[in-house]
TIMI-2910 file (N, C-alpha, C, CB; in pm, 1 decimal, decimal comma, always signed):
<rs>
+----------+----------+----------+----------+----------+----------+----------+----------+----------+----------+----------+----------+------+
!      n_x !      n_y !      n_z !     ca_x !     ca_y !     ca_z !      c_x !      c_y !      c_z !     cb_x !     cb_y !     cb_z ! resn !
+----------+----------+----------+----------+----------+----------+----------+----------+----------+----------+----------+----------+------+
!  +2001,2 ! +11100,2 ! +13565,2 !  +2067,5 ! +10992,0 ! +13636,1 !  +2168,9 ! +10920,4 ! +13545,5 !  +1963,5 ! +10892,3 ! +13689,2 !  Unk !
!  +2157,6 ! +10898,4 ! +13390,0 !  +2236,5 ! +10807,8 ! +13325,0 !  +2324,9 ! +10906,8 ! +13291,4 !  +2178,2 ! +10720,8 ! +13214,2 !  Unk !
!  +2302,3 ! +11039,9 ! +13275,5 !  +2448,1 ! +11147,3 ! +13244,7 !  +2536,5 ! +11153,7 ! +13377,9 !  +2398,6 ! +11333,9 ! +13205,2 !  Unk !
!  +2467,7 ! +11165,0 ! +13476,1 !  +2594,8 ! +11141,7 ! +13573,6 !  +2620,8 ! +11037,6 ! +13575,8 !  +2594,2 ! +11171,6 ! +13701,4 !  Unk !
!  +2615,7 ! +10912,6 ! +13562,8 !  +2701,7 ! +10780,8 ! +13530,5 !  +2782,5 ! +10807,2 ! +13427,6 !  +2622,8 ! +10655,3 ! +13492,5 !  Unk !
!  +2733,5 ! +10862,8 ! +13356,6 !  +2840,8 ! +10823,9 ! +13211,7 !  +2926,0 ! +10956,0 ! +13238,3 !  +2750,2 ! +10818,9 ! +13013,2 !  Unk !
!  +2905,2 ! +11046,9 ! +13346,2 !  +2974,0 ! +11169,6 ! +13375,5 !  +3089,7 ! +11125,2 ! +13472,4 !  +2873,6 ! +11282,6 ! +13440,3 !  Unk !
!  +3057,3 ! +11004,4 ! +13550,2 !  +3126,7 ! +10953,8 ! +13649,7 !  +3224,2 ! +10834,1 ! +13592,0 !  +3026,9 ! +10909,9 ! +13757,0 !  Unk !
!  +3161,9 ! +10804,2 ! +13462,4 !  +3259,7 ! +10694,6 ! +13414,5 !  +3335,7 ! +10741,8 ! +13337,3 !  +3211,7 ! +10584,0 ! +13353,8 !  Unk !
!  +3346,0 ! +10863,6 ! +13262,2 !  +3450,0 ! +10945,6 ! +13207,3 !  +3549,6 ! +10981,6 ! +13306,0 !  +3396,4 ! +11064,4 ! +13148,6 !  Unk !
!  +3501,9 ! +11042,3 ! +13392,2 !  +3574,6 ! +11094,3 ! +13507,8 !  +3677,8 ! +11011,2 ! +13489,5 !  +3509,6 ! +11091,5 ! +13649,8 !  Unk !
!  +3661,4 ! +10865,0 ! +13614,6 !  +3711,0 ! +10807,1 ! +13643,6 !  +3810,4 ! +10716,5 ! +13550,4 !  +3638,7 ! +10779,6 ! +13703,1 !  Unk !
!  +3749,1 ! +10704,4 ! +13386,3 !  +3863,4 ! +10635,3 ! +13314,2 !  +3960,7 ! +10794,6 ! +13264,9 !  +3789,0 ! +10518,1 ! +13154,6 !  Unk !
!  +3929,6 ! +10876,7 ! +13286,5 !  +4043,3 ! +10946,1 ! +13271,2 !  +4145,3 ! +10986,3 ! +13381,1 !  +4004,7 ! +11045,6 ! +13217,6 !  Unk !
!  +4114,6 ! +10992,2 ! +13508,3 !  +4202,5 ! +10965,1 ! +13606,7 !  +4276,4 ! +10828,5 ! +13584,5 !  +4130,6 ! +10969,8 ! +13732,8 !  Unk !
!  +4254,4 ! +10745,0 ! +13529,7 !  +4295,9 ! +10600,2 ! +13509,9 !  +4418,4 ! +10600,6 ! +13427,9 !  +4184,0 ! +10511,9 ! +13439,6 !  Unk !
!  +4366,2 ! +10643,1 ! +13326,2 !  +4449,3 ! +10689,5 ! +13173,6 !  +4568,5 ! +10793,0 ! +13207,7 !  +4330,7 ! +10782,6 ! +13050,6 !  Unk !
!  +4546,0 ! +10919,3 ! +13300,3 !  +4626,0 ! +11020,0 ! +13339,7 !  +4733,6 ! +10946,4 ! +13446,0 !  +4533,9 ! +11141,9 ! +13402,0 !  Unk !
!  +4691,7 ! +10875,4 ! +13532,6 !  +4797,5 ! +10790,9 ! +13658,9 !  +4854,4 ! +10690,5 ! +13519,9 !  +4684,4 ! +10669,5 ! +13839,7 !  Unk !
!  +4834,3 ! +10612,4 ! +13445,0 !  +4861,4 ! +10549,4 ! +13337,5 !  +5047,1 ! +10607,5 ! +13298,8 !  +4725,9 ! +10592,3 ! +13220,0 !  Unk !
!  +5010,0 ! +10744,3 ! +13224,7 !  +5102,0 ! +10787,9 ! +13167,3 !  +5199,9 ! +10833,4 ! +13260,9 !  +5062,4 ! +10870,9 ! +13084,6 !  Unk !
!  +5182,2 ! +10872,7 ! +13359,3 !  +5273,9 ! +10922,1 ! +13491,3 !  +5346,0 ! +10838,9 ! +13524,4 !  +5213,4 ! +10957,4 ! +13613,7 !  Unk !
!  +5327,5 ! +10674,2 ! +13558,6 !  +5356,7 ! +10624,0 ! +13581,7 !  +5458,6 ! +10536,1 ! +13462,9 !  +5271,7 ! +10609,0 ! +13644,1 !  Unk !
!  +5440,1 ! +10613,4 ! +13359,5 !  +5504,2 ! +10491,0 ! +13224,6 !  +5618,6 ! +10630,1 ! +13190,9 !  +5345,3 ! +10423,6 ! +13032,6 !  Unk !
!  +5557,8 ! +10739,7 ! +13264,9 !  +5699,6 ! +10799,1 ! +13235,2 !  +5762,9 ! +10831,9 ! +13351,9 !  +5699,9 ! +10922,5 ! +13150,0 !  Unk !
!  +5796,8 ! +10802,5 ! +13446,6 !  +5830,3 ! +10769,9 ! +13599,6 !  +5967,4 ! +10647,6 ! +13568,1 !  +5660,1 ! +10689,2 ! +13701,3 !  Unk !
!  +5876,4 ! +10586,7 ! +13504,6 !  +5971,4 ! +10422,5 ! +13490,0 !  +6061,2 ! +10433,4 ! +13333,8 !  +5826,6 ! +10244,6 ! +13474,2 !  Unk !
!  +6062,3 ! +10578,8 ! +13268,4 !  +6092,6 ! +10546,7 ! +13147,2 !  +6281,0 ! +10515,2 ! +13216,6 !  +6043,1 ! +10690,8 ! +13011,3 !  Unk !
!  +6363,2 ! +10434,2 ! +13150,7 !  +6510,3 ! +10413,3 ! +13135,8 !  +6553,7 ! +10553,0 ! +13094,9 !  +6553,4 ! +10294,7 ! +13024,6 !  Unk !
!  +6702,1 ! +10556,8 ! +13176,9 !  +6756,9 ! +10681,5 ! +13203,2 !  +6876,4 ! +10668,9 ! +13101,2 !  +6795,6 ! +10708,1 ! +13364,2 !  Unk !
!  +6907,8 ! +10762,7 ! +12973,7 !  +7007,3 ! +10742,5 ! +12903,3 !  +7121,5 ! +10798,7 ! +12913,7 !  +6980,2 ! +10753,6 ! +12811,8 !  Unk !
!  +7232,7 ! +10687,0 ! +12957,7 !  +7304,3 ! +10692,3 ! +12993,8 !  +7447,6 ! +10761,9 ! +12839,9 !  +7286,8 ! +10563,2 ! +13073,0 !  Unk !
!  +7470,3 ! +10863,0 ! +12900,7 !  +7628,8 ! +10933,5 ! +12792,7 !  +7702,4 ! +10835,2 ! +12735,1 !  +7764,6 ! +11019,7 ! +12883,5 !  Unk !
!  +7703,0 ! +10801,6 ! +12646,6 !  +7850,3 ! +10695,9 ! +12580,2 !  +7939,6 ! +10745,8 ! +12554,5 !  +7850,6 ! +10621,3 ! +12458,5 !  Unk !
!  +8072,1 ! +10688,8 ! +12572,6 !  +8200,6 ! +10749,2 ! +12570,2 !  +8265,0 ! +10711,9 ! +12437,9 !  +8285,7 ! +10705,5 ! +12690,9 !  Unk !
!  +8281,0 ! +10783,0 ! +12340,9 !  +8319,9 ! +10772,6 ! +12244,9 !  +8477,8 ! +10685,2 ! +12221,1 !  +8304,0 ! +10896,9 ! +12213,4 !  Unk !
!  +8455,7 ! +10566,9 ! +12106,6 !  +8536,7 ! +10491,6 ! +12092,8 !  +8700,3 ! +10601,3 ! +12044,9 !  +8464,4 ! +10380,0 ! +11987,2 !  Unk !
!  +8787,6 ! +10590,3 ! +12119,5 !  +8905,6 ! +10635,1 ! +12080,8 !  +8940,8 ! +10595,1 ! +11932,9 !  +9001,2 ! +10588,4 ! +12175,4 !  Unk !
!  +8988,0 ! +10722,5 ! +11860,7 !  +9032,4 ! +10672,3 ! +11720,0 !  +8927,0 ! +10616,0 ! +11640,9 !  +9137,6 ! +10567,3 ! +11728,4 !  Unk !
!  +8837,8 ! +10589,6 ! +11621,5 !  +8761,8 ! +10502,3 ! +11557,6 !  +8725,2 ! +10568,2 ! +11397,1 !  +8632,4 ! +10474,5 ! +11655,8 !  Unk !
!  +8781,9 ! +10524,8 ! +11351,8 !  +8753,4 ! +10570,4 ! +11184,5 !  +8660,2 ! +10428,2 ! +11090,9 !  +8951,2 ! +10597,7 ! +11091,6 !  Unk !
!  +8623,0 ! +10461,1 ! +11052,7 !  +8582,1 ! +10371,0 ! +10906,9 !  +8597,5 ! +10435,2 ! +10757,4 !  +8417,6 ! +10334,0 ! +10912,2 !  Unk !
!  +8626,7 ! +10351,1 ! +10719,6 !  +8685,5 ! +10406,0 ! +10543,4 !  +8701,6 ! +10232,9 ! +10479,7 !  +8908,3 ! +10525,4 ! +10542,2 !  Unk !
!  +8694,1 ! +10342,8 ! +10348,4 !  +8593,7 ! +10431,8 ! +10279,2 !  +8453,2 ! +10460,6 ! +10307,2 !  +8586,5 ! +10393,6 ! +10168,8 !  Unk !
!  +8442,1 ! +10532,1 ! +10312,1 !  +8318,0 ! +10601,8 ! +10313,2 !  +8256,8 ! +10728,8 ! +10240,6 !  +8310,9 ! +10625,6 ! +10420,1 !  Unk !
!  +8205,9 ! +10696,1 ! +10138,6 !  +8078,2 ! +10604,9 ! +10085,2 !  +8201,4 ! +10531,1 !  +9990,5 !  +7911,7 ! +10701,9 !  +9985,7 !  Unk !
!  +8152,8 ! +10381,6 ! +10008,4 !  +8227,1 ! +10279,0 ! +10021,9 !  +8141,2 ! +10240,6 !  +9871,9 !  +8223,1 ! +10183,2 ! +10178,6 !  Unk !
!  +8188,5 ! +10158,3 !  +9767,6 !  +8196,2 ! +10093,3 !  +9652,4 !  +8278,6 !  +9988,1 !  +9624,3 !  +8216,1 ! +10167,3 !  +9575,6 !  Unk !
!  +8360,7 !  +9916,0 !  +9704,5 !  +8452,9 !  +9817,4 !  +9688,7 !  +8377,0 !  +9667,1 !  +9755,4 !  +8598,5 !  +9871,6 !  +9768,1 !  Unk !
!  +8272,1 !  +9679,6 !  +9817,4 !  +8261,7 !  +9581,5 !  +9889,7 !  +8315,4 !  +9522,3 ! +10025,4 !  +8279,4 !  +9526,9 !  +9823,1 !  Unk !
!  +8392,9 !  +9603,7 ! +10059,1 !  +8486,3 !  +9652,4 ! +10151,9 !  +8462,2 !  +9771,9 ! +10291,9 !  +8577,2 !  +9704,7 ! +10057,1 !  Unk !
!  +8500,2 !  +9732,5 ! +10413,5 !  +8496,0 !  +9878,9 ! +10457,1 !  +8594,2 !  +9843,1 ! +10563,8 !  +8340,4 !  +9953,7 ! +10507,2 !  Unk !
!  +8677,9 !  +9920,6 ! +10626,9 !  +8748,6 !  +9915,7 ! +10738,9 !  +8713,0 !  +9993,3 ! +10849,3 !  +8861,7 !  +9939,7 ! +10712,0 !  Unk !
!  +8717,8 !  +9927,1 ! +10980,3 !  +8713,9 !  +9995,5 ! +11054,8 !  +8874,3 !  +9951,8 ! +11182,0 !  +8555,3 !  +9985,5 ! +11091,3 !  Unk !
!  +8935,5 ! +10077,3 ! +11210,9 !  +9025,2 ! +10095,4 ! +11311,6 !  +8963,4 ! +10195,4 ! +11404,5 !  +9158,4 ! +10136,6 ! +11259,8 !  Unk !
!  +9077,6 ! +10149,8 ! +11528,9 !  +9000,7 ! +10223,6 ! +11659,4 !  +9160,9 ! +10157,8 ! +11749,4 !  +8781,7 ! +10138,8 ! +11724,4 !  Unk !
!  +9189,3 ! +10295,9 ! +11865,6 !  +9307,5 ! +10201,6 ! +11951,7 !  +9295,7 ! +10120,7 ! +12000,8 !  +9367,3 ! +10231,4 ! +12036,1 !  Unk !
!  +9180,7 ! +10054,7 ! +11986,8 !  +9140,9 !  +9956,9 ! +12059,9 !  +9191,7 !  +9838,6 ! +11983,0 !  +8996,6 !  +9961,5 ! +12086,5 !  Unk !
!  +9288,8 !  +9756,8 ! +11953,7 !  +9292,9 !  +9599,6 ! +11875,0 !  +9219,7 !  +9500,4 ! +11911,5 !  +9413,8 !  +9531,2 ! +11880,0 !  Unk !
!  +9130,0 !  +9497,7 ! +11945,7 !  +9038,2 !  +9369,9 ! +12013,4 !  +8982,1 !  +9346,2 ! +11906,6 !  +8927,4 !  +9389,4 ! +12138,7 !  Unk !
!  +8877,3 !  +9223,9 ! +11907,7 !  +8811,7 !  +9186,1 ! +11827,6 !  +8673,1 !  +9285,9 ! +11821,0 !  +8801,4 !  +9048,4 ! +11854,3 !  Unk !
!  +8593,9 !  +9297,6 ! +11701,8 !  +8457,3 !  +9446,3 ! +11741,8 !  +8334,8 !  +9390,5 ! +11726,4 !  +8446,2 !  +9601,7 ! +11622,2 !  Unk !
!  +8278,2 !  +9413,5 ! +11744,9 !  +8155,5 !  +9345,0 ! +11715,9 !  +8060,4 !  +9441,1 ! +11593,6 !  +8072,1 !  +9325,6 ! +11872,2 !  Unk !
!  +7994,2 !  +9422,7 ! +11520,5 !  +8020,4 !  +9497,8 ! +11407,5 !  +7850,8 !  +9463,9 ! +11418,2 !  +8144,7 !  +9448,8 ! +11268,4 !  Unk !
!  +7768,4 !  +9602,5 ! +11400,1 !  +7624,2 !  +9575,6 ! +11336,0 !  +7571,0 !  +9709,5 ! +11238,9 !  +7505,8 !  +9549,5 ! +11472,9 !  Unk !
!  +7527,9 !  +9640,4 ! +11151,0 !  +7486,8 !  +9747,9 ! +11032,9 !  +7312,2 !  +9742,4 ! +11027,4 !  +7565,0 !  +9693,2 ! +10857,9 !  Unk !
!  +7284,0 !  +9855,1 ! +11022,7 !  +7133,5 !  +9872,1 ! +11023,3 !  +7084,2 !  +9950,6 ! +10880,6 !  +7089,1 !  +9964,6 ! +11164,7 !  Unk !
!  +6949,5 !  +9932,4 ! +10866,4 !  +6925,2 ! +10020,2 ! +10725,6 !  +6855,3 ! +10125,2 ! +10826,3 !  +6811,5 !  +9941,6 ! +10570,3 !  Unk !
!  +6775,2 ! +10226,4 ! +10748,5 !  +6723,8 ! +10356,8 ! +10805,2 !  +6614,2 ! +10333,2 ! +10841,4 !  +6718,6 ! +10469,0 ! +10727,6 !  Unk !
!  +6566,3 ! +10209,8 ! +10847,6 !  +6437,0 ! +10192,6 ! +10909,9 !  +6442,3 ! +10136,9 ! +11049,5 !  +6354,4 ! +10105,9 ! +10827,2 !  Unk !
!  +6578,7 ! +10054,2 ! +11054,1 !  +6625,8 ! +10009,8 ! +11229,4 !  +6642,5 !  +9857,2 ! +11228,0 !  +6487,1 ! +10049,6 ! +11367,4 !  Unk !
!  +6637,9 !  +9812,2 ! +11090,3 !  +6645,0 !  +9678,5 ! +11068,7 !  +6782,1 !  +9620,4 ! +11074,0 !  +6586,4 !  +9651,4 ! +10949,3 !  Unk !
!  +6852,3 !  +9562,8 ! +11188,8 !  +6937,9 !  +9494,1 ! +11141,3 !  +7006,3 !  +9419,1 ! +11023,1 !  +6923,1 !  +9455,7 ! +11188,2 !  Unk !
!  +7144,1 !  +9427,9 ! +10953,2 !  +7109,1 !  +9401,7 ! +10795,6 !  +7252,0 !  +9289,7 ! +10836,1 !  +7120,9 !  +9570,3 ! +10639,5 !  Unk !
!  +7335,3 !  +9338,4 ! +10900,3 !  +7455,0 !  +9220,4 ! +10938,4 !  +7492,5 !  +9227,1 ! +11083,2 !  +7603,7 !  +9242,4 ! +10851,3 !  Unk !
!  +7542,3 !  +9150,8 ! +11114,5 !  +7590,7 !  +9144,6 ! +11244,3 !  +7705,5 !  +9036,4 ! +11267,4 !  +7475,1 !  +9119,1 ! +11331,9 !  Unk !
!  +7829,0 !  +9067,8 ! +11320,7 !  +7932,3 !  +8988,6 ! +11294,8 !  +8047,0 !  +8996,3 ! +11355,5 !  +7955,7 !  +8993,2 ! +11189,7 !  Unk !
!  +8118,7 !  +8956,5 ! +11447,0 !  +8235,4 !  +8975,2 ! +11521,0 !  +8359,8 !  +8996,9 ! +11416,7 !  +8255,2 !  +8849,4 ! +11618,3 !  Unk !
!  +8450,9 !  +9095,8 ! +11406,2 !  +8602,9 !  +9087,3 ! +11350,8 !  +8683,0 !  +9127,4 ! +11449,7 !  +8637,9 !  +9174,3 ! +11226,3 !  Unk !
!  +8817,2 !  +9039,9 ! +11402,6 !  +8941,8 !  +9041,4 ! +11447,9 !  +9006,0 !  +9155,3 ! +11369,5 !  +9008,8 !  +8906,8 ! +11434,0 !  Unk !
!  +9014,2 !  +9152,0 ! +11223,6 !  +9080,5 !  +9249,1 ! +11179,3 !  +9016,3 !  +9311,5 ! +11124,2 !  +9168,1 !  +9232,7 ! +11123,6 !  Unk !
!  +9100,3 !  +9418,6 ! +11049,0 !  +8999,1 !  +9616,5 ! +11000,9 !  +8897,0 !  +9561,9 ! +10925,3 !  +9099,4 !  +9774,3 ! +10864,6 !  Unk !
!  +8895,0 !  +9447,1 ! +10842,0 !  +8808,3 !  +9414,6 ! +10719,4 !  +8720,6 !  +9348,5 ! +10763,0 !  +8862,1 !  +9347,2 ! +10609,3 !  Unk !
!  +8561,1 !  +9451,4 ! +10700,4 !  +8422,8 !  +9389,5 ! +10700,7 !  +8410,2 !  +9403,9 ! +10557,9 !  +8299,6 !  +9461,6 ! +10794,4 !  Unk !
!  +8342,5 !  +9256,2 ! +10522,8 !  +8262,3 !  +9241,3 ! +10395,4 !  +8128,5 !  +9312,8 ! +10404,8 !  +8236,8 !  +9090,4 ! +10363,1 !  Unk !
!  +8110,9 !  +9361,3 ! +10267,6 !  +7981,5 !  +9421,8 ! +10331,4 !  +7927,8 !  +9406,4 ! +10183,6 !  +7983,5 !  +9595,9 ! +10416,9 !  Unk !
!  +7965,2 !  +9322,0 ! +10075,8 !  +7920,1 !  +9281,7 !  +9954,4 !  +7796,1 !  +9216,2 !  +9890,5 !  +7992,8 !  +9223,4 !  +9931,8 !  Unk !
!  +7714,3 !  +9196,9 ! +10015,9 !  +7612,0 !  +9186,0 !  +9998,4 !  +7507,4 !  +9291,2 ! +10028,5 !  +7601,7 !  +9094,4 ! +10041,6 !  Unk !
!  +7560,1 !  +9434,7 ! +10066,7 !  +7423,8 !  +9488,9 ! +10075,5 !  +7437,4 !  +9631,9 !  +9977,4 !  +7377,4 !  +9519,6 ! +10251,4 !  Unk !
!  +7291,5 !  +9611,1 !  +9954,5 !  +7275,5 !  +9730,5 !  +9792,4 !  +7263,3 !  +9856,0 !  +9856,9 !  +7109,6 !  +9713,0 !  +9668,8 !  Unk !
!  +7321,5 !  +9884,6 !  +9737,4 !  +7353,9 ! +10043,7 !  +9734,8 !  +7241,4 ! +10156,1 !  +9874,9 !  +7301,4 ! +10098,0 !  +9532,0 !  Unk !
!  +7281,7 ! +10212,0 !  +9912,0 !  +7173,3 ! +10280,8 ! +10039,2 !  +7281,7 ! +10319,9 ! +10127,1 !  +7047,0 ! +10162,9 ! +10132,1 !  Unk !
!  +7179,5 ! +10429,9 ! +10239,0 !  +7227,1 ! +10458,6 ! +10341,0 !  +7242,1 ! +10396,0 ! +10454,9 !  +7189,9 ! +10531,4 ! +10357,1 !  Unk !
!  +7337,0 ! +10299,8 ! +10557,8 !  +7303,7 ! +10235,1 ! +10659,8 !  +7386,7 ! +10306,1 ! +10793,3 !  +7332,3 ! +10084,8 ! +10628,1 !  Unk !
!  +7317,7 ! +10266,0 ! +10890,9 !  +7431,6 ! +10317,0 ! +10999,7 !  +7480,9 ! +10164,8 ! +11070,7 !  +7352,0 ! +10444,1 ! +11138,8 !  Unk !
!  +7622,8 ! +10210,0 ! +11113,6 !  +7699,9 ! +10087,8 ! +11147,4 !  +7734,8 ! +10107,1 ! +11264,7 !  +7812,1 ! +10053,8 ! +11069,6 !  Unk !
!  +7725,7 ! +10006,1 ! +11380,2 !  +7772,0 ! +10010,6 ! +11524,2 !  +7858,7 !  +9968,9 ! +11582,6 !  +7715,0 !  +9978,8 ! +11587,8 !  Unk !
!  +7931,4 !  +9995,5 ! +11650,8 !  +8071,1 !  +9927,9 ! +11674,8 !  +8083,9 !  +9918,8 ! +11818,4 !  +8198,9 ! +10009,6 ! +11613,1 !  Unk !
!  +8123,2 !  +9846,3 ! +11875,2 !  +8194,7 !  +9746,0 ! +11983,9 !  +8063,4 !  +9797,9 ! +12131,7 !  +8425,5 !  +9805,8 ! +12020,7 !  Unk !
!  +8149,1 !  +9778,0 ! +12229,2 !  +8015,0 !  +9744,4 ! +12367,8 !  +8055,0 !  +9930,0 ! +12395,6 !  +8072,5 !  +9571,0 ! +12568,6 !  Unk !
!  +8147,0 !  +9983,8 ! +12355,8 !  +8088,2 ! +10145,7 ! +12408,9 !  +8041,9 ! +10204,9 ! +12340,9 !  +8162,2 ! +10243,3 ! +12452,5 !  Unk !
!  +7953,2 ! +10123,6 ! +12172,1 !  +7872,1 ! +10176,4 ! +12083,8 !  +7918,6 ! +10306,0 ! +12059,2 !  +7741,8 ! +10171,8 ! +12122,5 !  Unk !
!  +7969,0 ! +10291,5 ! +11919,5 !  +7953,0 ! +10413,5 ! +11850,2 !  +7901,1 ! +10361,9 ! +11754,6 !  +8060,8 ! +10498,7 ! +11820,8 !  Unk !
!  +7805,2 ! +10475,0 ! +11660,2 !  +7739,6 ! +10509,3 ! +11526,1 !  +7786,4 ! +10600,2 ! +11439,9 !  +7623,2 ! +10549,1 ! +11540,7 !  Unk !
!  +7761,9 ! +10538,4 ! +11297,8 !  +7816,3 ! +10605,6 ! +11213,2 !  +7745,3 ! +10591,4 ! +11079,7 !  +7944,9 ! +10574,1 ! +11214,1 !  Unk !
!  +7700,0 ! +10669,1 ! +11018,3 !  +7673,6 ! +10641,2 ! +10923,9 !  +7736,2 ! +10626,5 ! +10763,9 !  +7606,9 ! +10692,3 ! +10944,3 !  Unk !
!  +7708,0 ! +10552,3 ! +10701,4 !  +7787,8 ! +10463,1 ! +10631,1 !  +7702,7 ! +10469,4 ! +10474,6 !  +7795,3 ! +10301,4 ! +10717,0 !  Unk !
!  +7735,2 ! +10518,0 ! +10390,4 !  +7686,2 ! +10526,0 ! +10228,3 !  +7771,6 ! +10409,5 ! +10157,3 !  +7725,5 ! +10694,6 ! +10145,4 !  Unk !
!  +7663,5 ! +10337,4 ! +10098,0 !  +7725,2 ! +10221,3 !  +9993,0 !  +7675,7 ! +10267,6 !  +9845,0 !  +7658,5 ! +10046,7 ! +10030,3 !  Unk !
!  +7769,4 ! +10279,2 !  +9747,3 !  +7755,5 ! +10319,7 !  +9611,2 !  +7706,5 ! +10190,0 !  +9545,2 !  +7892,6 ! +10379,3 !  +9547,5 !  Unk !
+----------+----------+----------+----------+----------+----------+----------+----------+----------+----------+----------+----------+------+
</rs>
């Protein structure tokens, strides 16, 4: 009698657990293609000046975010023109994001 309970309560938390995951991947967000920023260069790269530029045909102002390799945001900062300071961060690999049709790039500081 107590093995079919505990036969019936397995059962049932694994039907639980199985509708669980169906449902969390049913609802996962659909990733959408990004359209690559026209022109978009950055230089130097791998950068040692403290310095980095980024152009793109776009002249607007960019919105600029640099991450380390773990996903940590390290700056974040609106420019008007090509020049980001980037003199505060040590030597490493980061990737850098640029404007609302996101592009990535990765970015070596000496």
């Amino acid at each position: 009698m107590i093995m079919k309970k505990i036969y019936l309560f397995l059962v049932v938390l694994t039907t639980l657990f199985s509708a669980q995951i169906v449902i969390a991947q049913e609802n996962k967000p659909t990733i959408q293609k990004q359209e690559p920023i026209e022109g978009l260069t950055i230089y130097p790269n791998p950068v040692s000046s403290g310095k980095i530029y980024i152009a793109s045909k776009n002249s607007l102002a960019k919105d600029i975010e640099i991450f380390d390799v773990l996903g940590k945001r390290i700056l974040q900062q609106t420019v008007s023109t090509k020049e980001v300071n980037i003199s505060n961060l040590t030597p490493g690999v980061y990737i850098i994001k640029e404007g609302e049709a996101t592009a990535t790039r990765k970015l070596i500081v000496k």
